[in-house]
C-alpha positions, 0 to 999 in steps of 0.5 A: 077037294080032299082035305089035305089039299085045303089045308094045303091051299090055307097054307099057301095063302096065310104064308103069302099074307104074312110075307105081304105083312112082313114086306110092308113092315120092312119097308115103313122101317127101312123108309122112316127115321131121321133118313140116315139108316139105308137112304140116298140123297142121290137117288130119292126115289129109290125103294130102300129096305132092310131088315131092320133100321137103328135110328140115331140118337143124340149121345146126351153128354156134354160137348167134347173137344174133337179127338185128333188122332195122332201123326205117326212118327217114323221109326227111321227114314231116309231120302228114298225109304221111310220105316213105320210100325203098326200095332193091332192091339187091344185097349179100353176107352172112356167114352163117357161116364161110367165104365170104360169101354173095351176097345180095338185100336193101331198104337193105342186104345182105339182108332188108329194114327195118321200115316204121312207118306209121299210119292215117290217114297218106298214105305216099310211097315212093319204090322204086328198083330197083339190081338188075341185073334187072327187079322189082317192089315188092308191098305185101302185104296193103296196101289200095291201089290196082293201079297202086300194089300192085306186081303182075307187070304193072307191072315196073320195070327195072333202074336205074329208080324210081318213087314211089308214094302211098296214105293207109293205110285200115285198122287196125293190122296186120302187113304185109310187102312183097317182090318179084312180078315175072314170073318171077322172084318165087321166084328174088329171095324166096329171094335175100334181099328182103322186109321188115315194115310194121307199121301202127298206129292209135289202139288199138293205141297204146293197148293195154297188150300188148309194143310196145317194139322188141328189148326185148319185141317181136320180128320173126321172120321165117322162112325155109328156105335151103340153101347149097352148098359155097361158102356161095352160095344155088343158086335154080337148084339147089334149085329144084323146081316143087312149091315149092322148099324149103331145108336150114337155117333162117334167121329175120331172116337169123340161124343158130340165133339167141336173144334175152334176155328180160327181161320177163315178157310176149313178143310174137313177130311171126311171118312165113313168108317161105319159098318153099314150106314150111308151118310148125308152131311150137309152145313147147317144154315144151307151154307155151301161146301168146296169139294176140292178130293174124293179118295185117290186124287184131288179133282180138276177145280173145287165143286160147290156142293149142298150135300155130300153123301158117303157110303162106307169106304167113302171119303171126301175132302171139303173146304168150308168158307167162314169168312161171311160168319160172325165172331162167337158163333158155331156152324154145324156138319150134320147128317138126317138132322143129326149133328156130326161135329161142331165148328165153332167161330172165334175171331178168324185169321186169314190162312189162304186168301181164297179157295183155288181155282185150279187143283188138278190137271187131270188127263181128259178121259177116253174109252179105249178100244184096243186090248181091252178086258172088259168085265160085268159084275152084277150086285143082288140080294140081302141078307145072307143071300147076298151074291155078285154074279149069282155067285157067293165068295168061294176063297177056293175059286178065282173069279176074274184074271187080268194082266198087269198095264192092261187096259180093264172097263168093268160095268158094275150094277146093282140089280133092281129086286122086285121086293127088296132093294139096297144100297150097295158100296163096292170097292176094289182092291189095289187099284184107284179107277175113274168113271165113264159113266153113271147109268150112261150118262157123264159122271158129275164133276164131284166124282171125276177123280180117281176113285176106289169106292163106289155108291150102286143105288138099286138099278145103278149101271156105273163104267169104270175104266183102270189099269192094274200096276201090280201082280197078285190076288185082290178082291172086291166086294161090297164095303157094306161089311156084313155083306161082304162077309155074308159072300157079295165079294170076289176075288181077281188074280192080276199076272 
């Protein structure tokens, strides 16, 4: 053999040894920690790696109040329209001791307000962008049209606004809206902007469940941060092309925050508004919750649930049942055996009698076979390899088209990888869906609503079944929001 062709050959083999080395390093850091960093309550048995892992750590400061973002006033309103302004802007925030911490934020320094909004109603808002860089507004989970969705092909630039309308044309909901633009969407996330939209309709306002704000229902919006040594949060530190993940916990911006309770019945609505990292929330005490809403619509009849898991984009509404709890003692929310929010129990009032049995009546879902699109989209790689259909995000080429009221049955997987595999949220743009099936089988009960955002283990099939109602160009992508930045997105024109 010539000499070049043993080394050649020696080369081979110490590279194939590395990369095995380096694959069972992955994998023991993707599969140890507190269990948060990529992994799935639902599908356990499932090979879940990334490139690296942050494991969460306690905040160490004292308990704090829950922050409770604000209920935004209207500039002007009628019987038909209603009229708001929303600001990106930029602020600073007093996390903990020690220097404040500059920050992203809608009218104020981090976070965003809440948006009330009714079926029926025609909303203006006006968006203004006082960043010192290009942004955009994304209305996520809006049934609107793609030159009002806010999407990474319509930026707008610094010191500029515009104003947008759409007559909302969906039932009572939990939306929320936060930045897209080419780039940047991962960097101005984890700086601080998104915000809630609550959509109400005639049954919502009827319904007997907790509704009153700070007092019996709550926003709780989650999201992991990291800060350094001077308090600061270094998106270009803690970045990773797998997903960038943070330290500490912060829900509505707030350290090891708590709240009073003095009801009986509590309804928490949950948002994870992380970057990356999937969450599993369970009651301390194994106590149950009532999910009684995912994202687009409330369900059919309150779930009784253990666990609830949400991947970024994701959001839930639950109900938690005190009455059995003593006076003077607290209840945990927590996730991997971290605490997320602390409910602690005074002397409770009784707010509903009892959780109803009836929320919803949804219409029976059927798979149509006349006029239908159907389309396959297929989920695979890491890192900066990340792809759907083989393909990355070009915002030169339209992937899809489809046409307005026409009936679509889109089979989304999440391709199973012979080495490396992860967990991936898709969302679609415009549009609120239902599930036919999940890996052929009947979804459960907990995701029969209407919904925008869905969680793909390694080797998922999901069946989804929509209709688009408006005109334009959307996307859809994976809401890991690195992912998407790195090219697992796409984009459909609807004529």
């Amino acid at each position: 053999m010539k000499k070049h062709s043993i080394v050649a050959t020696l080369t081979v083999l110490i590279v194939g040894i590395s990369l095995l080395v380096g694959i069972q390093t992955v994998t023991a850091a993707g599969m140890m920690g507190n269990g948060n960093s990529m992994m799935n309550d639902n599908n356990s048995n499932s090979s879940m790696m990334t490139e690296h892992t942050v494991d969460l750590k306690e905040a160490n400061v004292a308990e704090q109040q829950l922050n409770l973002p604000p209920i935004l006033k209207p500039d002007k309103q009628t019987k038909t329209d209603v009229y708001y302004t929303v600001t990106a802007k930029q602020g600073q925030m007093n996390f903990k001791d020690g220097q404040a911490t500059k920050t992203y934020g809608y009218n104020g320094s981090y976070l965003g307000p809440v948006i009330q909004i009714n079926n029926g109603q025609t909303v203006h808002i006006k968006e203004v962008n006082d960043l010192p860089t290009k942004t955009t507004f994304h209305w996520h989970g809006a049934i609107i049209s793609g030159k009002a969705d806010g999407g990474p092909h319509d930026p707008l630039a610094a010191g500029k606004s515009r104003t947008i309308k759409f007559k909302v044309q969906q039932p009572a909901a939990m939306l929320w809206f936060h930045p897209h633009p080419s780039g940047q969407t991962g960097k101005q996330v984890y700086k601080g902007l998104a915000g809630l939209i609550y959509v109400n309709d005639a049954n919502s306002k009827k319904l007997s469940i907790p509704k009153k704000y700070g007092v019996d229902d709550f926003p709780v919006v989650v999201q992991d941060r990291t800060f350094d040594k001077n308090n600061q949060f270094n998106y270009k530190k803690d970045y990773n092309a797998d997903g960038t993940l943070g330290e500490n916990l912060l829900i509505n911006g707030t350290l090891n925050p708590y709240i009073n309770v003095s009801t009986n019945f509590v309804r928490l609505r949950l948002l994870n508004g992380s970057n990356a990292r999937n969450y599993n929330f369970k009651l301390s005490n194994n106590q149950v919750m009532y999910k009684i809403a995912g994202y687009g619509s409330f369900l059919d009849r309150p779930v009784k649930i253990k666990k609830l898991q949400l991947s970024p984009g994701e959001r839930a509404q639950v109900i938690v049942d005190t009455t059995k709890l003593p006076d003077n003692s607290e209840l945990k929310l927590l996730t991997g055996g971290m605490n997320v929010l602390t409910m602690k129990l005074g002397a409770r009032s009784s707010n509903i009698s009892e959780i109803p049995n009836k929320l919803n009546n949804m219409q029976k879902l059927k798979q149509p076979t006349k006029d239908v699109n159907k389309e396959k989209l297929v989920l695979s790689g890491m890192s900066k390899m990340v792809q759907i259909n083989g393909k990355q995000f070009n915002p030169d080429r339209i992937d899809l088209h489809a046409k307005v009221g026409q009936q679509q049955i889109w089979t989304i997987q999440n391709k199973k990888e012979m080495m490396m595999n992860m967990i991936h949220p898709f969302h679609l743009h415009g549009v609120q869906f239902r599930i036919l099936s999940i890996n052929g089988k009947k979804p459960p009960l907990a995701q029969q609503g209407y919904l925008d955002t869905i969680t793909l283990n390694p080797g998922d099939s999901y069946k989804i079944s929509f209709k688009f109602e408006k005109k334009g160009l959307y996307m859809y992508h994976c809401h890991n929001l690195e992912h998407e930045e790195n090219g697992m997105m796409g984009q459909i024109l609807v004529q």
